[in-house]
Structures are given as C-alpha cells and as structure tokens.
DSSP file (Angstrom, degrees, kcal/mol; ACC not computed):
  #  RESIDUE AA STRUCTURE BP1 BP2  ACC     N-H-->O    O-->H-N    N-H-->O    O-->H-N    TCO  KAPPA ALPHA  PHI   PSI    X-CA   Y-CA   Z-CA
    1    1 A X              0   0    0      0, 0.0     0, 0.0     0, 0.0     0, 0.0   0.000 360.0 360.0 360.0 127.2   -5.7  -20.9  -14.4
    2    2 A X        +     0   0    0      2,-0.1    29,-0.0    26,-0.0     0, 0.0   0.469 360.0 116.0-127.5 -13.4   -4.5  -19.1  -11.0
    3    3 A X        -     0   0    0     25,-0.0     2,-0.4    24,-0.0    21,-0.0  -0.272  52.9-157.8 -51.0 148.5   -0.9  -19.7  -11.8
    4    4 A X        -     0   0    0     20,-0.0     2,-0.4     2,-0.0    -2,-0.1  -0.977   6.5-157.0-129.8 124.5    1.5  -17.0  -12.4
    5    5 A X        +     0   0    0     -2,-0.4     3,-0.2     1,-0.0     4,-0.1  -0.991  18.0 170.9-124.2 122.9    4.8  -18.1  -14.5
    6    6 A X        +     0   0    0     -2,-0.4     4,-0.4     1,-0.2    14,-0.1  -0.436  44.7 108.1-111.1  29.7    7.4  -15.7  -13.7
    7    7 A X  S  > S+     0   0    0      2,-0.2     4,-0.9     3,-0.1    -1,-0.2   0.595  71.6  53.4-120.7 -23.0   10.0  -17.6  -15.5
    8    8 A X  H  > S+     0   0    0     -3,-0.2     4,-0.7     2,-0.2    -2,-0.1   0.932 117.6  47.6 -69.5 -39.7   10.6  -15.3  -18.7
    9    9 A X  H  4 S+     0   0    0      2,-0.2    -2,-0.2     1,-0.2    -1,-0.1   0.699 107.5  46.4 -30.2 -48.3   11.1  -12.8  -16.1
   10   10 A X  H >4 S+     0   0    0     -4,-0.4     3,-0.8     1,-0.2    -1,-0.2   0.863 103.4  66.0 -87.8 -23.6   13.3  -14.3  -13.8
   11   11 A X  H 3< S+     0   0    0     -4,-0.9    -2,-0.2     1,-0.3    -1,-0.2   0.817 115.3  29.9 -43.1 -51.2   15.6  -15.5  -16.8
   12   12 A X  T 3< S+     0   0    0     -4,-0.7     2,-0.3    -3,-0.1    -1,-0.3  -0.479 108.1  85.5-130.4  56.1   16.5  -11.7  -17.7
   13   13 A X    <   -     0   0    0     -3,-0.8     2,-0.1     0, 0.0    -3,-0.0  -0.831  53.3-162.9-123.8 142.4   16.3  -10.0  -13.9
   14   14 A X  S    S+     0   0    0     -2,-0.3    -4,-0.0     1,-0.1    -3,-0.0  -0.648  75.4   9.6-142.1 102.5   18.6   -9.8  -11.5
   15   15 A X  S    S+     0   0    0     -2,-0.1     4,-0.1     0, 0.0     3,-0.1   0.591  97.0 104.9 134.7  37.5   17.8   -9.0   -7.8
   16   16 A X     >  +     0   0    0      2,-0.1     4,-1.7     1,-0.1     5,-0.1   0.008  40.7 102.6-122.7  26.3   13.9   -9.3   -8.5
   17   17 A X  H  > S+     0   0    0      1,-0.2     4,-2.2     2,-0.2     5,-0.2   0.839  78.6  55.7 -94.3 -12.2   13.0  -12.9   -6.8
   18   18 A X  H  > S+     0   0    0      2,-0.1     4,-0.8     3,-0.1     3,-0.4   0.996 110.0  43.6 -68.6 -40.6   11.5  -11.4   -3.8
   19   19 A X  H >> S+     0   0    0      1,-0.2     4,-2.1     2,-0.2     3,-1.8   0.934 117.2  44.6 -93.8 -66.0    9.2   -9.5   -5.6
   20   20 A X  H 3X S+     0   0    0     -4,-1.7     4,-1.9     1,-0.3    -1,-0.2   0.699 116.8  48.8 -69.0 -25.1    8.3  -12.5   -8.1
   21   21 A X  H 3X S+     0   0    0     -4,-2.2     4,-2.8    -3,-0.4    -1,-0.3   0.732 110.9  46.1 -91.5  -2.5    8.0  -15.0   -5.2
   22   22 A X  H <X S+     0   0    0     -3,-1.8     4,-0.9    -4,-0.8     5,-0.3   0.813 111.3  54.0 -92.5 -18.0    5.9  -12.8   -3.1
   23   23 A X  H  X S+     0   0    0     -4,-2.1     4,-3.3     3,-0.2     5,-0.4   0.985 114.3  44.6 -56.6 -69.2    3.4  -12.0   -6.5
   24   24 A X  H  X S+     0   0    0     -4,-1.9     4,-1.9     2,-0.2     5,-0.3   0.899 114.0  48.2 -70.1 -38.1    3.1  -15.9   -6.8
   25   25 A X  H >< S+     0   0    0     -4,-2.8     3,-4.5     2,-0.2     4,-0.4   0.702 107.8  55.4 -44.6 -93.0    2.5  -16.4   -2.8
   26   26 A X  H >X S+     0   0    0     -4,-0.9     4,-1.5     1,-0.4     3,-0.5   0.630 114.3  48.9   7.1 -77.5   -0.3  -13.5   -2.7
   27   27 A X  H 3< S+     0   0    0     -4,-3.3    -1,-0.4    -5,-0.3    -2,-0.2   0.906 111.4  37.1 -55.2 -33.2   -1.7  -15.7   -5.3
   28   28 A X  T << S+     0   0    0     -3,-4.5     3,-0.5    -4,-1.9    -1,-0.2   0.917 119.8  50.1 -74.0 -28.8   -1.8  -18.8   -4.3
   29   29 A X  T <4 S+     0   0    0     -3,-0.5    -2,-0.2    -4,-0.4    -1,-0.2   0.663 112.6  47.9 -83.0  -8.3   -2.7  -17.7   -0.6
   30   30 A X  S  < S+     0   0    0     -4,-1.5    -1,-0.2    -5,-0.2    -2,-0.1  -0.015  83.9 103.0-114.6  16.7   -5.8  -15.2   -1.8
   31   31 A X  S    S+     0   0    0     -3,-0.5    -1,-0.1    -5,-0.2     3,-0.1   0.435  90.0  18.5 -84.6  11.6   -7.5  -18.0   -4.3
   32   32 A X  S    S+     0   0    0      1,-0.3     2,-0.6    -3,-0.1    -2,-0.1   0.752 102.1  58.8-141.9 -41.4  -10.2  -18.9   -2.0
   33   33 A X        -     0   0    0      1,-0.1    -1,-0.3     2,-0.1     2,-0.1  -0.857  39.8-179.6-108.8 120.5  -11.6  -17.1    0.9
   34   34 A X        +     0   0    0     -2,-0.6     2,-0.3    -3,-0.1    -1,-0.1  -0.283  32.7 147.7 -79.6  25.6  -13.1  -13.3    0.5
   35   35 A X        +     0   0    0     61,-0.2    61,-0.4    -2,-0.1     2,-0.2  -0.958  51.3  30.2-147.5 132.1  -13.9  -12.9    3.8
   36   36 A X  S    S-     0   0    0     -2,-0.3    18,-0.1     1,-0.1    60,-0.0   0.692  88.6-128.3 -43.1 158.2  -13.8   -9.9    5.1
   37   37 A X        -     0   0    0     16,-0.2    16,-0.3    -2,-0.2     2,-0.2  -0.343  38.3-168.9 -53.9 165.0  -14.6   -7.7    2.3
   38   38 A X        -     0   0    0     14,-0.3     2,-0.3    15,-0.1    14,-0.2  -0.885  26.7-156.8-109.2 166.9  -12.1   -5.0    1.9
   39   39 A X  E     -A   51   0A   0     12,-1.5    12,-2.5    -2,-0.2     2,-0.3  -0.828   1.5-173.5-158.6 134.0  -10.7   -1.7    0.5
   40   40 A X  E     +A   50   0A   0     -2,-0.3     2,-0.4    10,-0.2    10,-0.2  -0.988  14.0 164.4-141.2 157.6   -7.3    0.0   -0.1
   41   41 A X  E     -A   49   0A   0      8,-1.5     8,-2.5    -2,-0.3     2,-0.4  -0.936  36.6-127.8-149.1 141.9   -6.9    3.9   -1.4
   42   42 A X  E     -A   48   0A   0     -2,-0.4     6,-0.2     6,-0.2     3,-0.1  -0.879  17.6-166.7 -98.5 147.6   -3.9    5.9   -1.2
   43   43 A X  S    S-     0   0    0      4,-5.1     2,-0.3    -2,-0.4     5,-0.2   0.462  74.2 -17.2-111.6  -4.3   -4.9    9.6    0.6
   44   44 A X  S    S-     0   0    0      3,-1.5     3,-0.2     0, 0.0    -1,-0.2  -0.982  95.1 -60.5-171.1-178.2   -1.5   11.0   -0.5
   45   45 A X  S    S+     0   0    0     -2,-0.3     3,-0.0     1,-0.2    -3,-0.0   0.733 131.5  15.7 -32.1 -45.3    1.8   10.2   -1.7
   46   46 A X  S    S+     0   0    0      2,-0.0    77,-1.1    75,-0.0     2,-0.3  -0.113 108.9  97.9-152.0  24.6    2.9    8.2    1.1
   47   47 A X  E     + B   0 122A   0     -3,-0.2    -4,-5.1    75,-0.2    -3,-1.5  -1.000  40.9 167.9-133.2 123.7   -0.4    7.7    2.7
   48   48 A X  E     -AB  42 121A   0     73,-3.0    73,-0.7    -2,-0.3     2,-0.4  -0.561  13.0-163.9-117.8 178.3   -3.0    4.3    2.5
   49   49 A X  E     -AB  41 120A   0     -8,-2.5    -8,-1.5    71,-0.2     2,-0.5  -0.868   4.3-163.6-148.2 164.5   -5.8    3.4    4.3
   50   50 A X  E     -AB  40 119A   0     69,-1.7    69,-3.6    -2,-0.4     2,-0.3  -0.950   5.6-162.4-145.6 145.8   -7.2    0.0    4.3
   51   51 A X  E     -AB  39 118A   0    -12,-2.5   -12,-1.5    -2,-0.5     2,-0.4  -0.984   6.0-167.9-145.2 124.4  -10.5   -0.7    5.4
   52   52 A X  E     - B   0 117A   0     65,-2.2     2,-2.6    -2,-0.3    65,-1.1  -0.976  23.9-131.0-151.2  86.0  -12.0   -4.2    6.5
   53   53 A X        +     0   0    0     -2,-0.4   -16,-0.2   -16,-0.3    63,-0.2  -0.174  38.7 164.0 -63.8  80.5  -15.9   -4.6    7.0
   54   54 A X    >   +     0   0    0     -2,-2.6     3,-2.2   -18,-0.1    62,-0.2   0.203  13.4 175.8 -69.3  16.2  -16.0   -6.4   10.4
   55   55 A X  T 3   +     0   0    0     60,-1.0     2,-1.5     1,-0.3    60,-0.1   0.202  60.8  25.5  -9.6 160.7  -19.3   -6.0   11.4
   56   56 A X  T 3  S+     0   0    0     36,-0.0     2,-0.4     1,-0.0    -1,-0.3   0.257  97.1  96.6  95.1 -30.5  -20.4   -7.3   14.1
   57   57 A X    <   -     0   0    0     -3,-2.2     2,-0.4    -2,-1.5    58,-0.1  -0.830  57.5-146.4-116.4 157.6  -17.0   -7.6   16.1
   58   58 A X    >   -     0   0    0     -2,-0.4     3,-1.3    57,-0.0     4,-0.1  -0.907  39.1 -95.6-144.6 140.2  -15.9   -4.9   18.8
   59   59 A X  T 3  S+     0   0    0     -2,-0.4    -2,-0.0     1,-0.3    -1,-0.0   0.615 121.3  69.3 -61.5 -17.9  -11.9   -4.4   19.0
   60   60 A X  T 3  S+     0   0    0      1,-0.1    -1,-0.3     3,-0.0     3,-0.1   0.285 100.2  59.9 -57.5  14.6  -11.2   -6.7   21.8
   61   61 A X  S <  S+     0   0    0     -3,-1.3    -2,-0.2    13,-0.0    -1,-0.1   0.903 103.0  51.9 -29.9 -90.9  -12.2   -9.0   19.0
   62   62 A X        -     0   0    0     13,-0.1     2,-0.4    -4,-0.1    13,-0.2   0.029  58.9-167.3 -72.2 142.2   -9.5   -7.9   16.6
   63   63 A X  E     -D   74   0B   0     11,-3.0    11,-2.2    -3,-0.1     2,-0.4  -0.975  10.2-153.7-140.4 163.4   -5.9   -7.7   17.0
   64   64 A X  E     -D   73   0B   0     -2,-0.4     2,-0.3     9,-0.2     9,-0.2  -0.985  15.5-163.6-147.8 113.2   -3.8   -5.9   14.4
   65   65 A X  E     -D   72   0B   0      7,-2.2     7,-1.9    -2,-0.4     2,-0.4  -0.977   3.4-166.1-137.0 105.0    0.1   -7.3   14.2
   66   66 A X  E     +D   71   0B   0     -2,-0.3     2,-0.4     5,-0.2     5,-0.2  -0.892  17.2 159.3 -80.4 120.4    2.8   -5.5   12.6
   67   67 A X  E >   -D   70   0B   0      3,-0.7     3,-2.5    -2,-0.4     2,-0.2  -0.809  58.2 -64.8-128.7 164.5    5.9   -7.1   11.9
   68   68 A X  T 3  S-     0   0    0     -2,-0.4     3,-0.1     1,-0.3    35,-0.1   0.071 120.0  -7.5 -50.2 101.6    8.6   -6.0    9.2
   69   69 A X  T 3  S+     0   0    0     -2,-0.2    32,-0.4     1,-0.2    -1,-0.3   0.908 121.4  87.9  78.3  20.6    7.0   -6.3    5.6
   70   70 A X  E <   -D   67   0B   0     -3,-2.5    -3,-0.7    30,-0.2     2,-0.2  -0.964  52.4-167.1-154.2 158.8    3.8   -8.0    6.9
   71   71 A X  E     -D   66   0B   0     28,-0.4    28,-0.9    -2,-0.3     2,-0.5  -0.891  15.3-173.0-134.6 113.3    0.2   -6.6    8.3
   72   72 A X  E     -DE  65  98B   0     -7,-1.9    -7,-2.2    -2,-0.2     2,-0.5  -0.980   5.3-179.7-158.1 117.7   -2.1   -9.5   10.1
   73   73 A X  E     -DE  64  97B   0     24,-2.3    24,-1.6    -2,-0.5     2,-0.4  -0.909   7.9-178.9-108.8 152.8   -5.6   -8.5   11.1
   74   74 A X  E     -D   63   0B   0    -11,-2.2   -11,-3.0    -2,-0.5     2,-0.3  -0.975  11.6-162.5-143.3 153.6   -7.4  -11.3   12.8
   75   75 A X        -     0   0    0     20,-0.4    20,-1.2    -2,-0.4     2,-0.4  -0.869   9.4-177.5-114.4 149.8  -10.9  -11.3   14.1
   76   76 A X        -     0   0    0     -2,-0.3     2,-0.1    18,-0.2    18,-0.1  -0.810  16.2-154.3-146.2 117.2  -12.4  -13.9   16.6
   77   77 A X        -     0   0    0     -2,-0.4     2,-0.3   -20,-0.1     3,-0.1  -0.563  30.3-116.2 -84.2 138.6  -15.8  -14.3   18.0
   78   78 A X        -     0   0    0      1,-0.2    -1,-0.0    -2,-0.1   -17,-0.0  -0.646  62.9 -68.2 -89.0 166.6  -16.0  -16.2   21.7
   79   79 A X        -     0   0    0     -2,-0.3    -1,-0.2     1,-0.1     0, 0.0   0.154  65.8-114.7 -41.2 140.3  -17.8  -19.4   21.3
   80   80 A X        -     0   0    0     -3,-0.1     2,-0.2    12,-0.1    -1,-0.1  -0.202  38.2-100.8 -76.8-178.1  -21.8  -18.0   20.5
   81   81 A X        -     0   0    0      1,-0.1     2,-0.8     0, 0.0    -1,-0.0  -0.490  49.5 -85.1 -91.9 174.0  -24.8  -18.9   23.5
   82   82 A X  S    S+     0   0    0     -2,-0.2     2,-0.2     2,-0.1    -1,-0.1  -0.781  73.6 154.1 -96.5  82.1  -26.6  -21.2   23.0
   83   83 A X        -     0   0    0     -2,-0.8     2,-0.5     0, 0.0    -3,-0.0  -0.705  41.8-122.3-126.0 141.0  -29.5  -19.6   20.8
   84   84 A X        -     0   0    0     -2,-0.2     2,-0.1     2,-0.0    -2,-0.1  -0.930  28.1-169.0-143.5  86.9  -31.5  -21.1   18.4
   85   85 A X        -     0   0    0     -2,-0.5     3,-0.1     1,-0.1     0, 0.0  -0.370  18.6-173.6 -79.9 135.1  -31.4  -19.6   14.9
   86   86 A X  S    S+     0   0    0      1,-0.2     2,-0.3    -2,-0.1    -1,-0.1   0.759  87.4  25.6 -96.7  -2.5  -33.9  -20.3   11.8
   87   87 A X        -     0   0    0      3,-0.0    -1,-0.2     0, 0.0     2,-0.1  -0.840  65.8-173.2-170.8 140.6  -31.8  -18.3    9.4
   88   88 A X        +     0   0    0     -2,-0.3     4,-0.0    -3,-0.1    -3,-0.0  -0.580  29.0 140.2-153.0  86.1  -28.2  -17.6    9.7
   89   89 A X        +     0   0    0     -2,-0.1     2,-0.7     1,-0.1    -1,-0.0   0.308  40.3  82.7-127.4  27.3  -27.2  -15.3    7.2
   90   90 A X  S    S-     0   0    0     -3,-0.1     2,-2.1     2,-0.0    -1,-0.1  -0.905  86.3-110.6-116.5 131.7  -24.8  -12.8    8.6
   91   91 A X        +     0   0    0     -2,-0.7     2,-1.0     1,-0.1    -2,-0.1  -0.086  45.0 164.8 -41.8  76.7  -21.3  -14.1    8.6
   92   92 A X        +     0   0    0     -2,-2.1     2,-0.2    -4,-0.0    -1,-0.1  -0.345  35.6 105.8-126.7  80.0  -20.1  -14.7   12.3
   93   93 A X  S    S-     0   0    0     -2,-1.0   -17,-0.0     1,-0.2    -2,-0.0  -0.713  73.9 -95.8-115.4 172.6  -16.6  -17.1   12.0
   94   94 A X        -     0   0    0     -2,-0.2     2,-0.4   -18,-0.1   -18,-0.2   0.126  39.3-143.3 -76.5-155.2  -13.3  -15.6   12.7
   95   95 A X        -     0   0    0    -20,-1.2   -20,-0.4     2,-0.0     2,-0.4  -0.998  19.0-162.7-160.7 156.1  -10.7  -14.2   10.2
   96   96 A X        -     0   0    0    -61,-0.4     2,-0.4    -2,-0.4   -22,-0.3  -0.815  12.8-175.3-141.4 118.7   -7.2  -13.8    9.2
   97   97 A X  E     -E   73   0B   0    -24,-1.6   -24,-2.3    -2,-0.4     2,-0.4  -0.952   6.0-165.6 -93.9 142.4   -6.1  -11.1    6.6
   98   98 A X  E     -E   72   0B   0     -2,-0.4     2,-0.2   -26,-0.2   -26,-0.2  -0.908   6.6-177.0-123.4 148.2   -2.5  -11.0    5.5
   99   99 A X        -     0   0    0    -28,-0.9   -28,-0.4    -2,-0.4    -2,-0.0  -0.760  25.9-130.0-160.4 104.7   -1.4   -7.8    3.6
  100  100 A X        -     0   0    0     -2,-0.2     2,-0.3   -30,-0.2   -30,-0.2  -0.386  21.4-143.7 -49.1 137.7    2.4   -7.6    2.3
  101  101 A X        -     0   0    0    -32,-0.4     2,-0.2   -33,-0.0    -1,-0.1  -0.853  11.8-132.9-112.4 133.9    3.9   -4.1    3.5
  102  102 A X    >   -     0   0    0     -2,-0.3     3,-0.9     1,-0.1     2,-0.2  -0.549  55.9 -65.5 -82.2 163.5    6.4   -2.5    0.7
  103  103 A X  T 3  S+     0   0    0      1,-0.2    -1,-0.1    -2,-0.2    22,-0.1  -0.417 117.2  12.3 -54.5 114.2    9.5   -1.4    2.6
  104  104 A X  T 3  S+     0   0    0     -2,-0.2    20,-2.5     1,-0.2     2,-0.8   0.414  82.9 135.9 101.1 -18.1    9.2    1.4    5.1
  105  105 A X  E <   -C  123   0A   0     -3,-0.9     2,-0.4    18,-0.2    -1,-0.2  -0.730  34.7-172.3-101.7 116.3    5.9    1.4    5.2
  106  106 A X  E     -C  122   0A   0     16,-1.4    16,-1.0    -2,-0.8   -38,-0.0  -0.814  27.3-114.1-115.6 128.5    4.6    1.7    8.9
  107  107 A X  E     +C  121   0A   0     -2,-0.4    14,-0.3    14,-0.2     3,-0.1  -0.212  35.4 174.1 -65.3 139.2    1.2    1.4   10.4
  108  108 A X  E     +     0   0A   0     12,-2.0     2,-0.3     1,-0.1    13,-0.2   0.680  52.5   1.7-111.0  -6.9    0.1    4.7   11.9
  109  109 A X  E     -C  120   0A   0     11,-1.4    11,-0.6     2,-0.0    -1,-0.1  -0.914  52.2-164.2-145.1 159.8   -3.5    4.6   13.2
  110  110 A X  E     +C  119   0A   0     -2,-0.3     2,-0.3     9,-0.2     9,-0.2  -0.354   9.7 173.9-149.4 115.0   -6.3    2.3   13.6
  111  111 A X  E     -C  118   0A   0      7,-1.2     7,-4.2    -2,-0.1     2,-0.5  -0.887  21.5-155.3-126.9 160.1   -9.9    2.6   14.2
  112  112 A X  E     +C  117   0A   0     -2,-0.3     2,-0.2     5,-0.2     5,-0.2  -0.935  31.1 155.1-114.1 124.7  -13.5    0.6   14.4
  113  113 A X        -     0   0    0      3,-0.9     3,-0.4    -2,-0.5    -2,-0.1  -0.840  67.0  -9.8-155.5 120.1  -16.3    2.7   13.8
  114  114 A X  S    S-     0   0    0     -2,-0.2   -59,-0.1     1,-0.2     3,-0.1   0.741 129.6 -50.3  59.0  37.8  -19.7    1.5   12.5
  115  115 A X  S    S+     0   0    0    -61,-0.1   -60,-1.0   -58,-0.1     2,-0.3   0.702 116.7 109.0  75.6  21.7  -18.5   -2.0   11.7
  116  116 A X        -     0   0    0     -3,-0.4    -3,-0.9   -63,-0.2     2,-0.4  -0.823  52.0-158.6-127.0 123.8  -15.4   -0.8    9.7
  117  117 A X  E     -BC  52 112A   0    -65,-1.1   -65,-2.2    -2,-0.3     2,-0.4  -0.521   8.9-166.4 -84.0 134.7  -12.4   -1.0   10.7
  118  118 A X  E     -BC  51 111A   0     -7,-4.2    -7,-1.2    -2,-0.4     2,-0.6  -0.861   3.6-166.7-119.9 144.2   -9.9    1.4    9.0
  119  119 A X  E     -BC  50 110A   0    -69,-3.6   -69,-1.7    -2,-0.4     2,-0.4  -0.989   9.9-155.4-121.5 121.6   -5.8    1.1    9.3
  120  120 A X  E     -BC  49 109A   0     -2,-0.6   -12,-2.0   -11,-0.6   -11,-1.4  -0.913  16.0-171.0 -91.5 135.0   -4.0    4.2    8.1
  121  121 A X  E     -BC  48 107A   0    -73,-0.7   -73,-3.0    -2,-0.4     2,-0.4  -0.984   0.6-168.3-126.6 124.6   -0.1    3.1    6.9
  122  122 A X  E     -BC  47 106A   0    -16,-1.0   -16,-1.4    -2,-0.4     2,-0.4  -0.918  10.7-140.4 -24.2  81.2    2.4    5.6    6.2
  123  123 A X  E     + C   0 105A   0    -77,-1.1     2,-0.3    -2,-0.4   -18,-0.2  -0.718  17.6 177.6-114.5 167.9    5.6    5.2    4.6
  124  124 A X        -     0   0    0    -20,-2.5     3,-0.1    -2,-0.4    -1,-0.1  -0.650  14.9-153.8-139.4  83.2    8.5    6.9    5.5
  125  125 A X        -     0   0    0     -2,-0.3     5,-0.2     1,-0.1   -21,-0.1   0.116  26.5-105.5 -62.6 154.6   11.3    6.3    4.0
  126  126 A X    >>  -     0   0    0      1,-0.2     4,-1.5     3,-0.1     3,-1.3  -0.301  29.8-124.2 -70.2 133.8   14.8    6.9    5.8
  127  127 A X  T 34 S+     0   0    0      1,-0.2    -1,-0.2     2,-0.2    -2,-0.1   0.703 108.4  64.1 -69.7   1.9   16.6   10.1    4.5
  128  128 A X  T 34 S+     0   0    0      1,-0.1    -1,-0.2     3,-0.0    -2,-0.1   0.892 104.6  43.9 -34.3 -57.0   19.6    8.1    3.7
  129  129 A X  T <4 S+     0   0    0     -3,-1.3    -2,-0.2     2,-0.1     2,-0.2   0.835  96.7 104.2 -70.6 -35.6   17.6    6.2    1.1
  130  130 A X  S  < S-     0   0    0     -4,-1.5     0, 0.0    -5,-0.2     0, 0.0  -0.494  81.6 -98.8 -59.2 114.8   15.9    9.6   -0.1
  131  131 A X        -     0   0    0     -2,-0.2     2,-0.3     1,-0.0    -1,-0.1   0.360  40.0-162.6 -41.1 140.9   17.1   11.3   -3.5
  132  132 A X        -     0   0    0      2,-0.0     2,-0.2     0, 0.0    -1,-0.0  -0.975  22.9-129.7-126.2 162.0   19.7   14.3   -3.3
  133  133 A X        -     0   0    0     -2,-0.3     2,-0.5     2,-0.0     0, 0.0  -0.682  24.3-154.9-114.6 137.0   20.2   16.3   -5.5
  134  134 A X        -     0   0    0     -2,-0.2     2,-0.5     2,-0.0    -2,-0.0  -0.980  17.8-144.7-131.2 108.8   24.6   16.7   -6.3
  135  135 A X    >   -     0   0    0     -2,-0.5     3,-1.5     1,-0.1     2,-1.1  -0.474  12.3-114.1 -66.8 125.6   25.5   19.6   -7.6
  136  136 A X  T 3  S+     0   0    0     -2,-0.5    -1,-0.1     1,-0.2    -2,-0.0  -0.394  92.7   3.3 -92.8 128.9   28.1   19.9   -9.9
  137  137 A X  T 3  S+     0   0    0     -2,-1.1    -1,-0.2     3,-0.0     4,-0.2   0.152  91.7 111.5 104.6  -9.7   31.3   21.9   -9.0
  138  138 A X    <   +     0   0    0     -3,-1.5     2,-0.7     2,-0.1    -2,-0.1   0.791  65.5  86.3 -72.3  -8.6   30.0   22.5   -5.3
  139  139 A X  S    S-     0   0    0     -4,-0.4     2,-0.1     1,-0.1    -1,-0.0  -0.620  94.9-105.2 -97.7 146.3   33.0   20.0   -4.2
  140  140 A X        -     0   0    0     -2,-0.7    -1,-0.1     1,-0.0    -2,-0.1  -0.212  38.0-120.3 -46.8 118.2   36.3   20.9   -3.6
  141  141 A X        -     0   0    0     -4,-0.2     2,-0.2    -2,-0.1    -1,-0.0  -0.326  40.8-108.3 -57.9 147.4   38.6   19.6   -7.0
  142  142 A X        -     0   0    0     -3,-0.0     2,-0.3     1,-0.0    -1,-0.0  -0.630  31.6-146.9 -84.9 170.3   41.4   17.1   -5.5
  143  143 A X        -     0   0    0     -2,-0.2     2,-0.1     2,-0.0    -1,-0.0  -0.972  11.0-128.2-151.7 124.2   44.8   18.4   -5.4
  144  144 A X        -     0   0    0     -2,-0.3     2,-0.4     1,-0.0     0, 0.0  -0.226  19.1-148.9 -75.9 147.2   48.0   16.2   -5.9
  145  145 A X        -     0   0    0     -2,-0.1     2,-0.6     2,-0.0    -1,-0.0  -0.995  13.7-153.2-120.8 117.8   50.6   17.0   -2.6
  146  146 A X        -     0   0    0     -2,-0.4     2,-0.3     1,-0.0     3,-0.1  -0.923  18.5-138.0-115.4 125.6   54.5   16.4   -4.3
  147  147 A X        -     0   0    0     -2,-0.6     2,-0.2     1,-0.1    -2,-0.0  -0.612  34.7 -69.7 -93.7 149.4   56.4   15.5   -1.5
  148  148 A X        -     0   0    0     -2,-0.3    -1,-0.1     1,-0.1     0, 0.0  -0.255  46.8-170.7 -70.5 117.7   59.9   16.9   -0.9
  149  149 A X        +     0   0    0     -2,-0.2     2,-0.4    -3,-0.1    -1,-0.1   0.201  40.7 128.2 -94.0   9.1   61.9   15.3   -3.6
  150  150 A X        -     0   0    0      1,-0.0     2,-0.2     2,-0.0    -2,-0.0  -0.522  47.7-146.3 -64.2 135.0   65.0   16.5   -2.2
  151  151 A X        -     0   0    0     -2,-0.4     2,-0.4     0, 0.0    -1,-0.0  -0.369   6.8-140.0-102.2 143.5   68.0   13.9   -1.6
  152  152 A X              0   0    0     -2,-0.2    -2,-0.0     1,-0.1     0, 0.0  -1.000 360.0 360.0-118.7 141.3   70.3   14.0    1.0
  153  153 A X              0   0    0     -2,-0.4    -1,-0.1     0, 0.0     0, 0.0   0.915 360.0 360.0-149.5 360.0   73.6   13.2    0.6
C-alpha cells in the first residue's frame, strides 16, 4: 500500500495542505523509478549536499534548473553509434530527478567529479523572517497628551 491518508490530519490542521499535498505527490511521483541512485546529508545547519551517481555523463549532459521550491536535474545521452554490444549492463538512458526545496533554500554550487555529481543548497532565510529577541522595558511606555480643555467664551 503506497498511499498516504492525510485525512485525520487535515481534519484538525489549519494552513498545512501544502505540506500534506506535496507528502502525497512525492509519493506517488517516487513509486517507481530509482534511477539515478542518490544521497542527501546536511554539512551544517543550513547546509545540504545532494549527490547523484551519473556516471558515465559529462556536464554538457546535465542541466540543473532551479525554480522557487523545486530542484530538476536531468541527464541526456545523444543518440549512441552504432556499436554492437553482447552485454549491456551499465545504465545509459536519460533522467529526470525532481527534489522539493523547503522555503529559502537556494542552490549554491555544483560539481561533476568521478561520475558524481554533487549540488551544495543553502538556506538562507531573510532576516525579517529570523527570530529577535524583544526585550522587555527597552520601549518607550505610551503617554496620554490631554489637550487644552479650556473653553472660550
């Protein structure tokens, strides 16, 4: 069973249906094909790597598209010569990977070296958005202004 029911969840949430519809995409869109293998680590805090075993393909191959909340590697091989194989057992079709990006999180490197390719992402979140810390008393108390209650007459 590759279904995910998110429906006791969504019942007692409020503002959490992107998150619950992008769990059940991710599932439905990652039930069948494994190919390339891959790896993700965090190296810090705010630092990932993902890493892709491409063998075999040399970066005018690959293109690597960031767009807001989304990561898209594809691989493509030009049409092979015409060579006459008994045995064909290393993997050479093309690819797509898709990898949801949390918010903020921006790619910052990428390199292919020895038939993996590694993407360092960052995030960096805006210092608006970052906690501060509010000290209590550091603002000025308001003070009420009594306007001149004098009459003329």
């Amino acid at each position: 069973m590759n279904r995910l029911d998110f429906t006791p969840y969504r019942r007692t949430t409020v503002g959490f249906d992107r998150l619950f519809d992008l769990l059940e995409r991710q599932a439905r869109a990652n039930g069948g094909d494994n190919y390339p293998p891959f790896n993700i680590e965090r190296r810090g805090q705010d630092a990932y790597r993902i890493t892709l075993a491409v063998a075999g393909f040399k970066p005018d191959e690959i293109d690597i598209t960031a767009q807001q909340n989304l990561l898209t590697v594809k691989g493509s091989r030009p049409d092979a010569d015409e060579r006459e194989f008994l045995h064909v057992g290393i993997a050479n079709r093309g690819f797509e990977r898709r990898f949801e990006l949390a918010d903020y999180v921006r790619v910052e490197a990428a390199d292919l070296a020895d038939g993996l390719l590694t993407i360092d992402l960052v995030r960096e979140v805006p210092e608006a958005m970052k906690p501060k810390k509010v000290l209590i008393g550091a603002q000025n108390p308001l003070k009420v202004i009594e306007g001149d209650n004098t009459a003329a007459a």
